[in-house]
C-alpha positions in Angstrom: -36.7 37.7 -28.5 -37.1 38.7 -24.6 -39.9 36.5 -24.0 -42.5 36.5 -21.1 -43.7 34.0 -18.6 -47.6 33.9 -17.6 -49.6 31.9 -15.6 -52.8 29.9 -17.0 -55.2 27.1 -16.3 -57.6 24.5 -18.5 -60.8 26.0 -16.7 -63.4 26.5 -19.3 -66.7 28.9 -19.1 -70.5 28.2 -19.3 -70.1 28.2 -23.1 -66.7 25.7 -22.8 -64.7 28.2 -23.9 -61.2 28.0 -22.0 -60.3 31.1 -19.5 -56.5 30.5 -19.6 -55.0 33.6 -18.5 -58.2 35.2 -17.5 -59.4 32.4 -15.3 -60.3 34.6 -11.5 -59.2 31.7 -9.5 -55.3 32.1 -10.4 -55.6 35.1 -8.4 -56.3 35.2 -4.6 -58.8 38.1 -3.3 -56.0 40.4 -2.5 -54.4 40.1 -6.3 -51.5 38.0 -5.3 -51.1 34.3 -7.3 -53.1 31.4 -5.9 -50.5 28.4 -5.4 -52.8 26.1 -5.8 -54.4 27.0 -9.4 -52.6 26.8 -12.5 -49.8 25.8 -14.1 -46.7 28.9 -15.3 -45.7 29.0 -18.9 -43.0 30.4 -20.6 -42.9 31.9 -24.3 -39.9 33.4 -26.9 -39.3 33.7 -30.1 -36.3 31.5 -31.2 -34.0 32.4 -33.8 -35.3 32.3 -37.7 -34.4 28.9 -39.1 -32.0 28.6 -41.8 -34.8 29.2 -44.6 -36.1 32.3 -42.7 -39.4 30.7 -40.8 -40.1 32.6 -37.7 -40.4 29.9 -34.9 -42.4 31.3 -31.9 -42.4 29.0 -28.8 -44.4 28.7 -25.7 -43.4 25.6 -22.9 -45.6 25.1 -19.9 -46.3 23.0 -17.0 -43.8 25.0 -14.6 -45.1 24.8 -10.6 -43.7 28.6 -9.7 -43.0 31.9 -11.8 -39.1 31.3 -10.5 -39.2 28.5 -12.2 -40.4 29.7 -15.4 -38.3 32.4 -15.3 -34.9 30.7 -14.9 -35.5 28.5 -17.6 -36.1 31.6 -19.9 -33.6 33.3 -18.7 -31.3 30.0 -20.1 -32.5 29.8 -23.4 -31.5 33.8 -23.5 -28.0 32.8 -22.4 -28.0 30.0 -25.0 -29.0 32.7 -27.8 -26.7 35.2 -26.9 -23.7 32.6 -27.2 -24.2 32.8 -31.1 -22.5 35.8 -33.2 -25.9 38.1 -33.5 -24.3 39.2 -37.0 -24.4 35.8 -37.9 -28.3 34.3 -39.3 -26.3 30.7 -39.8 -25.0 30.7 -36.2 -28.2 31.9 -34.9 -30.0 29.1 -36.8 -27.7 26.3 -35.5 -28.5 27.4 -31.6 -32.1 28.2 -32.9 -32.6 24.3 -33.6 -30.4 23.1 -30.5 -33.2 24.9 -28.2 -36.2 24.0 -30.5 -35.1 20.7 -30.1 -34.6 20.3 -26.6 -37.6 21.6 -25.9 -39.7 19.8 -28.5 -38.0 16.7 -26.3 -39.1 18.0 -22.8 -35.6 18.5 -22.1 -34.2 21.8 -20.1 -32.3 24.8 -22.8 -29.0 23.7 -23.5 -26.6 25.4 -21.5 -23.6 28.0 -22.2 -21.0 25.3 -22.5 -23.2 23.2 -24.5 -23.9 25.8 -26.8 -20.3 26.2 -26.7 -19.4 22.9 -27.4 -21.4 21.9 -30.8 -21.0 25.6 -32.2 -17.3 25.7 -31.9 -16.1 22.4 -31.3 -18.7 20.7 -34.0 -19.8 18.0 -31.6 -22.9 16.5 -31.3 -24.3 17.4 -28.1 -27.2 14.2 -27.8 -23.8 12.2 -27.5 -21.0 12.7 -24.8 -18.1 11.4 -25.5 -16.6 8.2 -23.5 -13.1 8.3 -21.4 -11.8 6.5 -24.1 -12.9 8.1 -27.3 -12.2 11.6 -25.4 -8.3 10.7 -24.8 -7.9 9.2 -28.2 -9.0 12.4 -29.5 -7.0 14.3 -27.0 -4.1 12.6 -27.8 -4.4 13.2 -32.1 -4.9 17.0 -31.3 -1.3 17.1 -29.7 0.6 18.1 -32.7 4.0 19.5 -31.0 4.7 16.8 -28.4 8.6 15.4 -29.0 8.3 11.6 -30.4 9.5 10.0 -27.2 6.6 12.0 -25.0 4.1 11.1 -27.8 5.9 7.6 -27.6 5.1 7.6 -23.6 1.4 9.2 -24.2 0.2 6.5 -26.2 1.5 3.8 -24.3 -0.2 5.2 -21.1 -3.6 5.1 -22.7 -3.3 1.7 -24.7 -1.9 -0.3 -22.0 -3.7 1.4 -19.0 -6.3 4.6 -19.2 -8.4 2.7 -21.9 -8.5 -0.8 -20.4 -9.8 0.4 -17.3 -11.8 4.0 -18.0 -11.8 3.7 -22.0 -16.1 2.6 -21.7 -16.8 5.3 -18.2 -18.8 8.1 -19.9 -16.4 11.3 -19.9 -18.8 13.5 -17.0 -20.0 10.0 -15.2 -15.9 10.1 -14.6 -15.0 10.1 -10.5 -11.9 9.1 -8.5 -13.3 6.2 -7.4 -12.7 5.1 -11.1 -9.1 6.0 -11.0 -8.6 4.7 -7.4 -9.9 1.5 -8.5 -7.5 1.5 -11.7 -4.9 1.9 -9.6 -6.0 -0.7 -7.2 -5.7 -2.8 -10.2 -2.7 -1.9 -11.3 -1.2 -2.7 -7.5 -2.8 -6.2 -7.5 -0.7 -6.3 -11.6 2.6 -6.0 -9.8 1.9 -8.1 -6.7 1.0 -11.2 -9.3 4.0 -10.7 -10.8 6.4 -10.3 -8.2 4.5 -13.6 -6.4 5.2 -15.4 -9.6 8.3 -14.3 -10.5 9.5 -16.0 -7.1 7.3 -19.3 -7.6 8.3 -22.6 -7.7 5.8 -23.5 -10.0 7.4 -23.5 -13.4 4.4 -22.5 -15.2 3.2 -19.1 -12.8 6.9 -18.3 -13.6 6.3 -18.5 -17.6 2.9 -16.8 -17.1 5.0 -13.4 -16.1 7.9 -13.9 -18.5 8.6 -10.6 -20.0 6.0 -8.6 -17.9 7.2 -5.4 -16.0 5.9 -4.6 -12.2 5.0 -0.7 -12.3 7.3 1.7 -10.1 5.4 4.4 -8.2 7.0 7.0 -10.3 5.6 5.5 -13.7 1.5 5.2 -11.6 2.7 9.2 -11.7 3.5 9.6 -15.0 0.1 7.8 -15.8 -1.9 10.3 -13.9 -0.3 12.9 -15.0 -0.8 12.1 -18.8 -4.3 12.0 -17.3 -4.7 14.8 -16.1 -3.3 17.0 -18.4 -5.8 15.0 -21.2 -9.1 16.0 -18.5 -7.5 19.2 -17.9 -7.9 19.8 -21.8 -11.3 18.2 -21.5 -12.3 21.3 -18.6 -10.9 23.7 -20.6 -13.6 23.0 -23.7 -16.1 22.7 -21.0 -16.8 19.0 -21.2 -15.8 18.8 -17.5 -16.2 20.7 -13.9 -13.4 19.2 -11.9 -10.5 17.2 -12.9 -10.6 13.9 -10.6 -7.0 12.9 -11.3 -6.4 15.8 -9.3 -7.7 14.1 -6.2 -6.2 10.3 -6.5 -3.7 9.3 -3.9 -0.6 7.5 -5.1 2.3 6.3 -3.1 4.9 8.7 -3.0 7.7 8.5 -5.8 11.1 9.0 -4.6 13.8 9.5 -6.5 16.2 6.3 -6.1 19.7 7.0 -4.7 23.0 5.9 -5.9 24.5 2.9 -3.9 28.4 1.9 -4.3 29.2 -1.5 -5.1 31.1 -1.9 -1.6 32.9 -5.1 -1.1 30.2 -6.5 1.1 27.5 -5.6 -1.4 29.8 -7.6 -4.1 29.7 -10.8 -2.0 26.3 -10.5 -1.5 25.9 -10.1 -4.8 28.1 -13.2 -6.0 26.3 -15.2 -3.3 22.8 -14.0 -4.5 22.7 -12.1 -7.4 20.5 -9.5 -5.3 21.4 -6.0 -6.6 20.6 -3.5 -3.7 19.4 -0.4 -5.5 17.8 0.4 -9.3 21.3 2.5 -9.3 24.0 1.0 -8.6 27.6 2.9 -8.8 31.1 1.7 -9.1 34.2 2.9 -7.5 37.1 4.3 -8.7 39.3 0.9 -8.5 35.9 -0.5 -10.2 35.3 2.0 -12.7 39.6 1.5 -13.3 39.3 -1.9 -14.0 36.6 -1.2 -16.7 38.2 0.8 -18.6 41.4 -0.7 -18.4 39.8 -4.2 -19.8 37.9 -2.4 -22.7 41.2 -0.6 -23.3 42.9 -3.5 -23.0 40.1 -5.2 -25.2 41.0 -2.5 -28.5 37.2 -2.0 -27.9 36.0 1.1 -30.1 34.0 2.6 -28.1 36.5 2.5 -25.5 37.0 6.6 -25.8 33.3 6.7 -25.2 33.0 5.1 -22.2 35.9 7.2 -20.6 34.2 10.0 -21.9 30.7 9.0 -20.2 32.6 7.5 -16.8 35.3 10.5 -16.3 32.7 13.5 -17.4 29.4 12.2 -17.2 27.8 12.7 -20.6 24.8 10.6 -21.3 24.6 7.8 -23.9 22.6 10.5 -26.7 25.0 12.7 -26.0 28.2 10.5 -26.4 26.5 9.2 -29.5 25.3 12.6 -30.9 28.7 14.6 -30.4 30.4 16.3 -33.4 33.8 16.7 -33.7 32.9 20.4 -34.6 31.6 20.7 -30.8 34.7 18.9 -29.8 37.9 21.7 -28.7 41.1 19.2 -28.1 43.4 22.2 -28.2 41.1 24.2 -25.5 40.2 21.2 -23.3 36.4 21.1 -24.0 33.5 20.1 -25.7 29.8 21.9 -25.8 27.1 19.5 -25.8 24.3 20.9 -29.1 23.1 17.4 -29.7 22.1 14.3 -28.7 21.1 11.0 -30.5 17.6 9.9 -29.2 16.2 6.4 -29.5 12.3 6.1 -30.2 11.6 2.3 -30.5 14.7 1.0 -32.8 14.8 4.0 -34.7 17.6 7.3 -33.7 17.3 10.8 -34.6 19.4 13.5 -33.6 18.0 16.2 -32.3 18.5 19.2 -29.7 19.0 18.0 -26.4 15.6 18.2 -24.2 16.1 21.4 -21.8 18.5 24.0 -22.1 20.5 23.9 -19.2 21.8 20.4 -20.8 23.6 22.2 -23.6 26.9 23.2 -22.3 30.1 23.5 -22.3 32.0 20.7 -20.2 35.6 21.1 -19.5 38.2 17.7 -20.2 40.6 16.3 -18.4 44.5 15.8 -19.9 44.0 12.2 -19.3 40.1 12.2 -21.8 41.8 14.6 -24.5 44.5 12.3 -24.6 42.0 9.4 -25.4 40.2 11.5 -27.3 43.5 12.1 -29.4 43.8 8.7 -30.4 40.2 7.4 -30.8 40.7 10.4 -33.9 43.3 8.8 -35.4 41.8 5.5 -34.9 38.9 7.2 -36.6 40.8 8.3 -39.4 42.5 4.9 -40.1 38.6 3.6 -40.3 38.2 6.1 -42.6 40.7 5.3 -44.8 40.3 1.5 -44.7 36.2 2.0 -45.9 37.4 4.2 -49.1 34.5 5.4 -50.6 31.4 3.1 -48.3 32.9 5.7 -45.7 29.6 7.8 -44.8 30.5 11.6 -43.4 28.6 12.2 -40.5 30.5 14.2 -38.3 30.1 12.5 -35.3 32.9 12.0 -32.5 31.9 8.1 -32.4 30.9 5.6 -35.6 30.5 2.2 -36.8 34.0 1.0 -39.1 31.8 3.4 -42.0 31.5 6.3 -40.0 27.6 5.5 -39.5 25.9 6.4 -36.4 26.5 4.1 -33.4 23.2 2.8 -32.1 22.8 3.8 -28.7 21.4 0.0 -27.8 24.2 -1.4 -29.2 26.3 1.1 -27.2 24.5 -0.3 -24.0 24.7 -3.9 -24.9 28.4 -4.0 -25.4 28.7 -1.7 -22.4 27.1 -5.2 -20.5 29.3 -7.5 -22.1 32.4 -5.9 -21.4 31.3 -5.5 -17.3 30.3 -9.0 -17.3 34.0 -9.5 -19.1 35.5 -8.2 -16.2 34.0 -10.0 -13.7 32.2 -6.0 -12.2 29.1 -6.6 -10.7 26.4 -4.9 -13.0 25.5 -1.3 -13.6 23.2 0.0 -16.0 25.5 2.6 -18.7 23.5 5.6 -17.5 25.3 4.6 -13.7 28.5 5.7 -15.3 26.8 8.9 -15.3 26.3 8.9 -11.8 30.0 7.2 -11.2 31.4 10.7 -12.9 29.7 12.6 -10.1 30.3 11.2 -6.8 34.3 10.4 -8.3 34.1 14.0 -8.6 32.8 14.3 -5.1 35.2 12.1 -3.6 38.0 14.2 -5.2 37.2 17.1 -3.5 34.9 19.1 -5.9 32.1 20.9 -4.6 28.5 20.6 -5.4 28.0 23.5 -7.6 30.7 22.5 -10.2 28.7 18.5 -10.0 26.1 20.2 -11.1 28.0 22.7 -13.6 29.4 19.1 -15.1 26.0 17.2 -15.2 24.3 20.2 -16.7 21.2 19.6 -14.0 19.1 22.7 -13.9 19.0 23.0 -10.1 21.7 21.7 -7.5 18.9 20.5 -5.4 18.6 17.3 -8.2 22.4 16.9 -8.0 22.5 17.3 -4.1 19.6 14.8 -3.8 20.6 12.3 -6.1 24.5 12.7 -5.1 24.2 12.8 -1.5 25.5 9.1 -1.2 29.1 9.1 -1.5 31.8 6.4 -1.5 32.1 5.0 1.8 35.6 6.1 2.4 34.7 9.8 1.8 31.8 9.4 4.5 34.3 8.1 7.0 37.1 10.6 6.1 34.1 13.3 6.8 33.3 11.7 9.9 36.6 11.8 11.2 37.2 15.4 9.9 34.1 15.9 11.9 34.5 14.2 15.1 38.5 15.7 15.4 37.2 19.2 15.6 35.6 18.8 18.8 37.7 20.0 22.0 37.9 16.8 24.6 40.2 16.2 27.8 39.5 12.9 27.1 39.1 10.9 24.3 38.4 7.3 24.0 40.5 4.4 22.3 39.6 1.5 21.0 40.2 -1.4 23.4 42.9 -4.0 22.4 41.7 -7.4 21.4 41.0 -9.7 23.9 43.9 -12.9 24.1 42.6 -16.5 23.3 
């Protein structure tokens, strides 16, 4: 099966007979080949077909021995793909080379080879943007339901709108930049109607989203990784999501609700940052209205405001992860929200299940929410439903984190507070913390974040009064003769 290459022509003798390989003119005087005569050939012996036929083959019409050669030399590197053991395997690359060159097509490569023996695709077809991801996306077995969730969302509202018909090689980042061009020109229409006069643009973009730059990140990067899958089966060279420009996403700070962001707020319900943060007097007066308010999920909002659990966690903890007498509680689960439906499950990364240290004030609400619990208990007799958890419905069900959130609104908007999203609480824990004196690390120790840089970035905004105690700290250090005053007010 090592084949040969030859040169021949379609000069005939005196008696018609064709000279082929014998013909003196493909030969100059001094022996070497005559560029200008004769056409280069190339013939092997493919692999026996499934019934056992030989199937010589000879292809021709190749302009230089180079030529000839290389092509051999791929259909060699096709063959030697298959197991050599293996007369089915051989067979199957066997008709993939007969056929391509019955065609006047080139061998099929390695990774073509590749491809239909192990991966069972047809090779005359290659696959679409569209039908790639889709199929990308059903091999992902493992991926947690809220990543799957996100996935599938990505490609149905986005990746196969605008790539789903691009052939999966033809594939460039002028594609993707153009996708993303589109999605830009998505959120300026919104945005422009959102603030018309015109009744009717404003219901045209009821409901719709703009995209932040952090979710055109998460796009490409459920891109990519899907092309990066698509390289490693050899259907692609280079990944082009690799080389799309994005603007950049930044993290969004915490801003207090100072009382000149309040009055602005009041005067035009503009809300200065996606997170927003109350202080303490703020964060106070909540509580104190939902305890004022019997609420019952009053001990889970102190929990969530004071040590800065988040809402699965609140609503996954036990009571057998719950130490009153020692102070503390260890985080093991947390109740996750896929579309309506909950399940409770580990929390995501492991440096979120810890142990977090309470407060005598939190074990003391922690105290009676438990014996509030326990008159519940006895008040639903036998519909009472055991779950174990820390915080239930009046049956000891499951709370459903949305309806967690929603009262969590109702009860701000209650107490006159300006708004904050429930997770803000979150953030409210820290910089109290903060403002109390505690250093970074522990933040970070309370949060459970797996690198101080993410609490030291997101934190690094502090109530005002603790930025102007530090600046006076700051400034008081530094020796002076003199030092100036502020001037008195000026009479009249």
């Amino acid at each position: 099966m090592n084949g040969t290459t030859y040169k021949r022509c379609g000069c005939r003798d005196t008696s018609r007979k064709l000279l082929g390989k014998d013909c003196p003119k493909l030969r100059r005087p001094g022996g070497s080949w005559n560029p200008n005569h004769g056409v280069w050939y190339l013939q092997i012996e493919l692999p026996a077909r499934a019934d056992g036929a030989r199937r010589p083959k000879r292809r021709g019409g190749f302009a230089s021995q180079t030529d000839a050669d290389n092509e051999l030399d791929r259909i060699r590197e096709a063959v030697a793909v298959a197991d050599q053991g293996d007369p089915a395997e051989l067979a199957r690359v066997g008709d993939l080379i007969e056929t391509a060159l019955g065609s006047g097509q080139p061998a099929p490569t390695v990774e073509q080879v590749r491809r239909m023996l192990y991966l069972g695709r047809d090779l005359t077809t290659i696959p679409t943007t569209g039908q790639w991801l889709t199929e990308w996306l059903a091999s992902r077995k493992k991926l947690e339901d809220t990543t799957a969730r996100s996935y599938a969302s990505h490609l149905n509202l986005y990746l196969l709108p605008h790539l789903g018909e691009v052939r999966l090689d033809k594939l460039r980042v002028g594609h993707l930049a153009a996708m993303f061009d589109a999605l830009a020109d998505r959120n300026e229409l919104i945005t422009t109607h959102r603030t018309s006069p015109d009744e009717t643009k404003r219901a045209l973009v009821k409901g719709m989203r703009t995209l932040a730059p952090a979710t055109l990140h998460r796009i490409r990067a459920t891109l990519r990784s899907a092309l990066n899958a698509a390289i490693r089966q050899r259907m692609l060279d280079a990944n082009p999501a690799a080389h799309v420009e994005l603007p950049p996403a930044k993290r969004p700070k915490p801003l207090v609700w100072t009382h000149e962001r309040v009055s602005r707020w009041k005067a035009t319900g503009e809300i200065p940052s996606p997170v927003m943060v109350w202080t303490p007097a703020q964060t106070g007066a909540f509580l104190d209205h939902t305890a004022a308010a019997d609420d019952d999920w009053y001990a889970l909002y102190h929990l969530v405001a004071y040590r800065g659990l988040r809402r699965g966690e609140a609503c996954g903890q036990h009571w057998t992860d719950t130490d009153l007498d020692a102070a503390q509680l260890t985080v093991r689960w947390q109740l996750a929200q896929l579309g309506w439906a909950t399940t409770l499950k580990a929390p995501k990364t492991d440096s979120s299940e810890d142990v977090v240290a309470l407060d005598a004030e939190t074990v003391a609400v922690l105290r009676a929410h438990r014996a509030r619990q326990r008159k519940q208990r006895l008040a639903a007799g036998s519909a009472w439903v055991d779950t174990g958890l820390v915080f239930t419905t009046a049956t000891g069900e499951a709370v459903h984190p949305a309806d967690v959130t929603d009262q969590f609104q109702f009860l701000g908007r209650q107490a006159g507070l300006p708004p904050i999203r429930l997770h803000d609480l979150r953030h409210g824990a820290a910089t109290l913390a903060l403002a109390a004196g505690v250093d970074m690390k522990t933040v970070q120790a309370m949060l459970r974040h797996s690198s101080i840089t993410i609490t030291a970035d997101t934190y690094t905004s502090v109530l005002p009064e603790l930025a102007l105690s530090a600046a006076e700290k700051t400034a008081a250090i530094v020796p002076r003769r003199v030092r100036a005053t502020t001037p008195p007010a000026k009479a009249g």
